[in-house]
C-alpha positions in Angstrom: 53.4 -29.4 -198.2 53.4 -26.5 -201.0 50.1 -27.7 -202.3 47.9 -29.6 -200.2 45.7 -26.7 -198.3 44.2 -29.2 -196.0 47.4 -31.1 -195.1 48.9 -27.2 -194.2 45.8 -26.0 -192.5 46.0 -29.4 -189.7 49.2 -29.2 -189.5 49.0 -24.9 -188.5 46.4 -25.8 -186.1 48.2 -28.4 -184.9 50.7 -26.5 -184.0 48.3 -23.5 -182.3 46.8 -26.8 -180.4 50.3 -27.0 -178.9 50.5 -24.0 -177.8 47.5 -24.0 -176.7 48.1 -27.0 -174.4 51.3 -25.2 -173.4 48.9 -21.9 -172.3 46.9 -23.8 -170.2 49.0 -26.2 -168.6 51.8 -23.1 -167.3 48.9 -20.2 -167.0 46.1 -21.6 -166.5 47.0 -24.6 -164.3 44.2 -26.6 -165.9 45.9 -30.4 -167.2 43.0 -32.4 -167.6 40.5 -31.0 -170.4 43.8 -29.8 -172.4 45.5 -33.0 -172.5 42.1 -34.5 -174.6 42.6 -31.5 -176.5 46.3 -32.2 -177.4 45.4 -35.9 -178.0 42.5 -34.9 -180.3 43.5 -31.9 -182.1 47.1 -33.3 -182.7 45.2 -36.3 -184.0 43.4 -34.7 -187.0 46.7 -33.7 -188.9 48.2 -37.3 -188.5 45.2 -39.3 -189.2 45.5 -37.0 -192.6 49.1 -38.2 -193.1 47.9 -41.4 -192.9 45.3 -41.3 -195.4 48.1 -40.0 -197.9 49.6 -43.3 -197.7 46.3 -45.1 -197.7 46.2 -48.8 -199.4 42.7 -48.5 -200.9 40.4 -45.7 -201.5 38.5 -47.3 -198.7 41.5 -46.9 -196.5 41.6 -43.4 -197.4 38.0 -43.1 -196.3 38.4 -44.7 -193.0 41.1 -42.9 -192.6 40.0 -39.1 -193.1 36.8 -40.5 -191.3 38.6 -40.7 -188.2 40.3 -37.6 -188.6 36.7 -35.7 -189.0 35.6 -38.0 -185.6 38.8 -36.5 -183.9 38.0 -32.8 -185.3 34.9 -33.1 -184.3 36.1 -34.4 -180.7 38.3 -31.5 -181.0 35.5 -28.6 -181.6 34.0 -30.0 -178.6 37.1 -29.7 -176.2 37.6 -26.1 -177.3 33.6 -25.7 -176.4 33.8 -26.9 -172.7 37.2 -25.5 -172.3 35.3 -22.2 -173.1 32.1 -22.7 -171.4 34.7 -23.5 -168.2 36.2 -20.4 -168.1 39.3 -21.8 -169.3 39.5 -20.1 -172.4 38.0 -16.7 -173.0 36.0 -15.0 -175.8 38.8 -13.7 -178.2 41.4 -17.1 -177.0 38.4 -19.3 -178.2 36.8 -17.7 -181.4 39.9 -17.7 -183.5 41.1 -21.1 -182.7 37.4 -22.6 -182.5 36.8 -21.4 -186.0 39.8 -22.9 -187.4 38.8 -26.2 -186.4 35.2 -26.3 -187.6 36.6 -24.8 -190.6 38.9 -27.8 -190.8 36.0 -29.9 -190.0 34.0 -28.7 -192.7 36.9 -29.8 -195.2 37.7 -32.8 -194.0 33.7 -33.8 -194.1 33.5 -32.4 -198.0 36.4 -34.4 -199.3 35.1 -37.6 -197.2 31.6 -36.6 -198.8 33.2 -36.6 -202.7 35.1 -39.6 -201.8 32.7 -42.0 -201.1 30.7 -40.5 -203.9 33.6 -41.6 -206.5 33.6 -45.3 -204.1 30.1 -45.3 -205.4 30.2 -44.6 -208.7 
């Protein structure tokens, strides 16, 4: 995982969605909204993984196509869970940054991939 800055960056955020899920479910009592969280921000990282393994480049685009839906999906979450009072100013800027910065990468290599499909 030396290498592959986008693979490392899902799976750290990932892992802060975790926790994340953990922090809300023991402090803040709120099970709901964080479980779509888990499901979607979890999701990004493995749809990735997939994509590694992909049978066709078109596989890889489907692939990474879903994992920019579920980031996407994701930023949302972390948006309501905010607007909610579920998460305050500092607990959502860092984490909400991550994951349009995530989303932002994962919509720039689906962007060059279907260009190279193309050409």
């Amino acid at each position: 995982m030396k290498d592959n800055i986008v693979k490392n960056k899902s799976f750290e955020f990932a892992i802060r969605i975790v926790k994340l899920y953990q922090y809300l479910n023991n402090d803040k009592k709120e099970f709901i909204l964080s479980k779509q969280l888990l499901r979607s921000g979890t999701s990004v990282g493995a749809m990735m993984r997939e994509a590694e393994h992909a049978e066709s480049k078109s596989d890889f685009i489907h692939k990474f196509a879903i994992a920019q839906k579920e980031a996407n999906e994701t930023v949302y979450w972390l948006e309501l869970l905010k607007a909610t009072d579920y998460l305050n100013e500092k607990e959502f800027e860092n984490i909400h940054n991550d994951a349009v910065a995530i989303l932002k990468l994962i919509t720039s290599i689906l962007k060059t991939s279907k260009k190279q499909v193309l050409a």
